[in-house]
C-alpha positions as CSV (number, residue, x, y, z in Angstrom):
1,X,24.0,-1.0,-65.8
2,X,21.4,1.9,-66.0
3,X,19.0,-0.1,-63.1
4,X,22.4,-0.2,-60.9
5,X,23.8,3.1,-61.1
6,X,21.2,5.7,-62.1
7,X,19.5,7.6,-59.5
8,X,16.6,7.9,-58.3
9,X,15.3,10.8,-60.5
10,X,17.0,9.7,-63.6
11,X,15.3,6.2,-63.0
12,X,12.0,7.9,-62.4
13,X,12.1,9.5,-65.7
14,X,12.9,6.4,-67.7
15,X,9.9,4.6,-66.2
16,X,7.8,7.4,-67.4
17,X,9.3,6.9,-70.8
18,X,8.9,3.5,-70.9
19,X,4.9,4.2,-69.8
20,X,4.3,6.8,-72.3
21,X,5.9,4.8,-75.0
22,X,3.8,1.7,-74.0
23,X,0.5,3.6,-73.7
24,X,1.9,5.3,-77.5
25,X,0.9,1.2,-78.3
26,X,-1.7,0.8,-76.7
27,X,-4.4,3.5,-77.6
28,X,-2.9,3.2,-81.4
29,X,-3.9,-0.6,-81.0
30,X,-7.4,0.1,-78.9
31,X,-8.5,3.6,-80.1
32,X,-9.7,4.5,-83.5
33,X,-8.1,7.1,-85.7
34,X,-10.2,9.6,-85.6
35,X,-9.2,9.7,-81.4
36,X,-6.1,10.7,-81.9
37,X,-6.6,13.7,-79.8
38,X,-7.5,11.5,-77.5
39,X,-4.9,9.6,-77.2
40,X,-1.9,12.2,-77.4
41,X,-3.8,13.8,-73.9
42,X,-4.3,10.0,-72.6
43,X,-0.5,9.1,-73.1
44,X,0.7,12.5,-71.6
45,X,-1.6,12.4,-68.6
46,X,-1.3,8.9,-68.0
47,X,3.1,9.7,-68.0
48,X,2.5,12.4,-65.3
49,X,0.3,9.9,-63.3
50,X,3.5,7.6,-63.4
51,X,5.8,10.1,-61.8
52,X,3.1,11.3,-58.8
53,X,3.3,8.6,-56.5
54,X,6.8,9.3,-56.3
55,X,7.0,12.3,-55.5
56,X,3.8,11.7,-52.9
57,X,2.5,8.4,-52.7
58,X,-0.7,9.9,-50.9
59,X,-1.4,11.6,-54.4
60,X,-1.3,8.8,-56.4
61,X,-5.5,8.2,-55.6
62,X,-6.3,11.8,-55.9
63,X,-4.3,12.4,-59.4
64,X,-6.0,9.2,-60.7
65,X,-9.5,11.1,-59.7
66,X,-8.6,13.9,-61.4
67,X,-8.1,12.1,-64.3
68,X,-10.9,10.6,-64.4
69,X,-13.2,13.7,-64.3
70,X,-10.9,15.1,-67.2
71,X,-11.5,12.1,-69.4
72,X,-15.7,12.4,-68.2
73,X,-16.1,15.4,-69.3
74,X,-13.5,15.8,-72.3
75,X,-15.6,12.6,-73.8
76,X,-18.9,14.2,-72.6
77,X,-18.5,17.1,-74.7
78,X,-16.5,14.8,-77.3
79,X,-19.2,11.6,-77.9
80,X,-18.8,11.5,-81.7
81,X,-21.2,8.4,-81.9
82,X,-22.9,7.4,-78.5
83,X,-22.8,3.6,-79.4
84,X,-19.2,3.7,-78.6
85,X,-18.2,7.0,-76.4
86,X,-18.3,5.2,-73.5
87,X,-15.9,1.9,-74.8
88,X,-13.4,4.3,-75.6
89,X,-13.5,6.2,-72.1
90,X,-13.2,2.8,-70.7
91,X,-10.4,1.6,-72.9
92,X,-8.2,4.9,-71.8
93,X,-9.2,4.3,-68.3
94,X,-7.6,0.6,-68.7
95,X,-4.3,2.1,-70.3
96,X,-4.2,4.0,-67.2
97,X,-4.6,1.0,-64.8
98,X,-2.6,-1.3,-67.0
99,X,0.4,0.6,-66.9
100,X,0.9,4.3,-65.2
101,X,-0.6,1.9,-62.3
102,X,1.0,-1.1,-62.6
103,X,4.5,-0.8,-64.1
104,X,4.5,2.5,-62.1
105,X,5.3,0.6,-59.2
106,X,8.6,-0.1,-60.4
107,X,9.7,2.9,-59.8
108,X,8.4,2.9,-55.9
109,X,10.4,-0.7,-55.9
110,X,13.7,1.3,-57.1
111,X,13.4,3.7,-53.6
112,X,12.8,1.1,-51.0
113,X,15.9,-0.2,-49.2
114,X,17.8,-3.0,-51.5
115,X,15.2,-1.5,-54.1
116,X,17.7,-2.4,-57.1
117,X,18.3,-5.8,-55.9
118,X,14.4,-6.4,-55.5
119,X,14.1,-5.2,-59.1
120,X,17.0,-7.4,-60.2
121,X,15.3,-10.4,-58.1
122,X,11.9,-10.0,-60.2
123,X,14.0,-9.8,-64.0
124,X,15.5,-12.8,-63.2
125,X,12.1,-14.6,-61.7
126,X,10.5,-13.4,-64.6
127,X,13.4,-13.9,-67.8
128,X,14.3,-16.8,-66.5
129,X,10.9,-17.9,-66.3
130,X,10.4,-17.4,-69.9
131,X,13.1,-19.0,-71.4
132,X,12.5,-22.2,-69.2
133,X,8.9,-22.1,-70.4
134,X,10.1,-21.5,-73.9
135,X,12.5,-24.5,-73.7
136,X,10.4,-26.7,-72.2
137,X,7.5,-26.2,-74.3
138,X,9.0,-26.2,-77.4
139,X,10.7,-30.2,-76.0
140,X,8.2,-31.4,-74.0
141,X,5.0,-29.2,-74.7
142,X,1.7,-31.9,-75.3
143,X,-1.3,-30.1,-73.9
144,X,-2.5,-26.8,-74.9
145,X,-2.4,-24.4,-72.2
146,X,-4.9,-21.7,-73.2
147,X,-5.6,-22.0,-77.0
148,X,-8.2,-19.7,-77.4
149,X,-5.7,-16.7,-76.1
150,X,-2.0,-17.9,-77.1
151,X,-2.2,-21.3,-79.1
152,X,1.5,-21.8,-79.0
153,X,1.7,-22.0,-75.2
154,X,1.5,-25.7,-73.4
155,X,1.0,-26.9,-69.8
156,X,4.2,-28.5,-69.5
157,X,5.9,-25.1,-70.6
158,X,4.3,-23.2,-68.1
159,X,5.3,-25.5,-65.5
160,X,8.7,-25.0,-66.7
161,X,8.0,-22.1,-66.5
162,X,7.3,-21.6,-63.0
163,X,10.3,-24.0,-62.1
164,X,12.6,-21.9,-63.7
165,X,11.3,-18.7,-62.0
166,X,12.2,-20.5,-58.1
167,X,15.7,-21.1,-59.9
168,X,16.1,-18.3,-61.0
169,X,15.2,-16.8,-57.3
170,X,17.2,-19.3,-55.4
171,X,20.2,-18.1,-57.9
172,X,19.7,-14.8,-57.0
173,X,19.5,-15.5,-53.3
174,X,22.7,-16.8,-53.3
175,X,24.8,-14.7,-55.7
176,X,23.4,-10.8,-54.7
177,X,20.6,-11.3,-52.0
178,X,21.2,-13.1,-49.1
179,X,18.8,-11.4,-47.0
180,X,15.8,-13.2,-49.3
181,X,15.0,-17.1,-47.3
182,X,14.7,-20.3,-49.5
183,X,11.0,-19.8,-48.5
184,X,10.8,-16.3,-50.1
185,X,12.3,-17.7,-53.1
186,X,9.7,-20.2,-53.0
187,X,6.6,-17.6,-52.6
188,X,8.2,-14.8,-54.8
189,X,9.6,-17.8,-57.6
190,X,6.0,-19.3,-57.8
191,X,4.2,-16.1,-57.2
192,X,6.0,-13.6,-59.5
193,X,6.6,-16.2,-62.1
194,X,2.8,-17.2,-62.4
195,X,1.8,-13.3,-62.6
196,X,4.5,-12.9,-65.5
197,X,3.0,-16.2,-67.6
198,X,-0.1,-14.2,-66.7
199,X,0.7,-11.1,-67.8
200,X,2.4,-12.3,-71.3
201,X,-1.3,-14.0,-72.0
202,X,-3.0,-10.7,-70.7
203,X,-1.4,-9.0,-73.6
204,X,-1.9,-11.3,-76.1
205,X,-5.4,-11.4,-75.1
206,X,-5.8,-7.5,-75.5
207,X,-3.7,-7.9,-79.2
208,X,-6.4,-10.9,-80.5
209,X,-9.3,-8.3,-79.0
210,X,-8.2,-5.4,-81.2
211,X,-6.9,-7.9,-84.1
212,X,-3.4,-7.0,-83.8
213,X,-0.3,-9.3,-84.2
214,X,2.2,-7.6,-82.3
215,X,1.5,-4.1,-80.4
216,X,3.9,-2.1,-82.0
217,X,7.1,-1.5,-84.0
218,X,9.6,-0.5,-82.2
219,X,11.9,-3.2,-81.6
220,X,12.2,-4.9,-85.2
221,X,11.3,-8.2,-85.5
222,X,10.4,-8.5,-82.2
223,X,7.5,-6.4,-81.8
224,X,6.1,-3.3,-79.8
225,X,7.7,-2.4,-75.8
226,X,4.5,-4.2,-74.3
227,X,5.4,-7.2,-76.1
228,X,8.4,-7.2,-74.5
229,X,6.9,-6.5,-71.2
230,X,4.3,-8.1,-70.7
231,X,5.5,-10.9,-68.5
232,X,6.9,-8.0,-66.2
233,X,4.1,-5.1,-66.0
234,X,2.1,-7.9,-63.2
235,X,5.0,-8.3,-61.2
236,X,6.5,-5.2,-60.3
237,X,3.7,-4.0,-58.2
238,X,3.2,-7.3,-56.1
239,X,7.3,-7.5,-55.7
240,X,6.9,-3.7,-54.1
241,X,4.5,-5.2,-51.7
242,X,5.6,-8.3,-51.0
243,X,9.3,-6.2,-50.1
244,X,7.2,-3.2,-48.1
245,X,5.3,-6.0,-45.9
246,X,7.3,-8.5,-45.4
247,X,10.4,-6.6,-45.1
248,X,10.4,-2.8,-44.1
249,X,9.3,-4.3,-40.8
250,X,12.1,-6.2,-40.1
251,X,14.4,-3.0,-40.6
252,X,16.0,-4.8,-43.4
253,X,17.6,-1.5,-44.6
């Protein structure tokens, strides 16, 4: 309800939310205590660096410049111990990519002509993605996928997977969004659906590197926000492009 009928601005704001709750997780999962400083200025400045390509796409490059001198010198002049100064300027560098960056683009998505059916298109490539995946690897799962990362996940799952994502595309083609061809369902089903199974082992990658089980507590008993995003954070930005390239030009509008 709030993805169809909120505005623009009001939209824009609840990304930014949704960013600065996620990076909360993420420095308190990648940065040591005594960095909390750090991270209260990384979560605020990475949440301003979700709303500025909105409000000026062209300043999107130029704000993330600027924040990386800030973070240069605040941890030049802020070392602590030089053995790990510069992993943890790294590490809020990667918050910054990972999600003012990334899941930023959802809010360029919202503002492009049929921008809340594009962003309806990639939650049901993506959700019904995982559940097919789910399904099918918890019936038919044999062969490990990628134990070292996720050891519950199987090949035949995430071929599930990706079959359930072009149904869930073709669905949506033919219920809300006509415009989209069967062969756009095929790209954007097989495409979007392999970047969500990608970004769900992303994040549990990042969890087993700072020996977490779940990112956060914020949803109980079902973990932190990025574990409930993580199929979705790599597939809003290539379902903006995919939208601005292949369809501005057509004056789909």
């Amino acid at each position: 309800m709030f993805i169809a009928y909120s505005g623009s601005v009001l939209f824009d704001l609840m990304v930014m939310v949704v960013v600065v709750l996620g990076l909360s997780e993420f420095y308190r999962m990648s940065l040591p205590a005594e960095r909390k400083p750090e991270r209260y200025a990384a979560v605020a400045v990475g949440g301003l660096l979700t709303l500025v390509p909105v409000l000026n796409v062209g300043a999107a490059l130029p704000a993330l410049t600027l924040a990386m001198f800030f973070f240069a010198i605040w941890f030049l002049f802020r070392f602590r111990d030089l053995h790990s100064v510069i992993h943890h300027q790294a590490l809020v560098l990667l918050g910054f990519l990972y999600l003012p960056l990334l899941f930023g683009h959802l809010s360029l998505l919202h503002r492009l002509p049929h921008g809340k059916e594009w962003i309806f298109l990639v939650l049901f490539i993506v959700m019904l993605g995982d559940s097919a995946a789910y399904f099918t690897g918890i019936n038919f799962g044999r062969r490990k996928l990628y134990p070292a990362i996720s050891p519950n996940k199987s090949i035949e799952g995430a071929l599930g997977g990706l079959l359930g994502s072009f149904v869930g595309a073709l669905f949506f083609k033919y219920g809300f969004f006509p415009e989209l061809s069967v062969g756009d369902c095929l790209l954007l089903g097989l495409g979007l659906g392999s970047l969500g199974q990608i970004g769900d082992l992303f994040e549990s990658m990042l969890k087993r590197s700072f020996g977490v089980k779940d990112s956060g507590t914020l949803i109980p008993g079902h973990g932190g926000i990025l574990d409930r995003l993580d199929s979705l954070i790599f597939a809003f930005a290539p379902a903006y492009y995919y939208a601005l390239w292949f369809f501005q030009p057509l004056g789909l509008h």
